[in-house]
Residue, then its C-alpha position, 0 to 999 in steps of 0.5 A: x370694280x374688279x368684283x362686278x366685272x366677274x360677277x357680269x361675266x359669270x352671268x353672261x357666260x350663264x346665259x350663253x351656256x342656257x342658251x347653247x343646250x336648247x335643241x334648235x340653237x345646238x343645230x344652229x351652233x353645228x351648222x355654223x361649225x361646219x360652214x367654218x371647216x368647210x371654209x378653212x378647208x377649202x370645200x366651199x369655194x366654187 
């Protein structure tokens, strides 16, 4: 059971990788980014 589990992480972590290094999803990935600094530092409370 242990050897599965890898295997689907390993294939779920391919997946993700695939995902984050097309163009629009990096701008996405980026944006979410900066809205989260912005938050922790306080810069996008009115």
């Amino acid at each position: 059971m242990g050897i599965a589990k890898k295997i689907a992480a390993v294939g779920i972590g391919k997946l993700v990788y695939d995902e984050a290094r097309k163009p629009h999803n990096q701008a996405k990935i980026k944006s979410a980014v900066r809205k989260v600094q912005q938050r922790r530092s306080g810069g996008a409370r009115p």
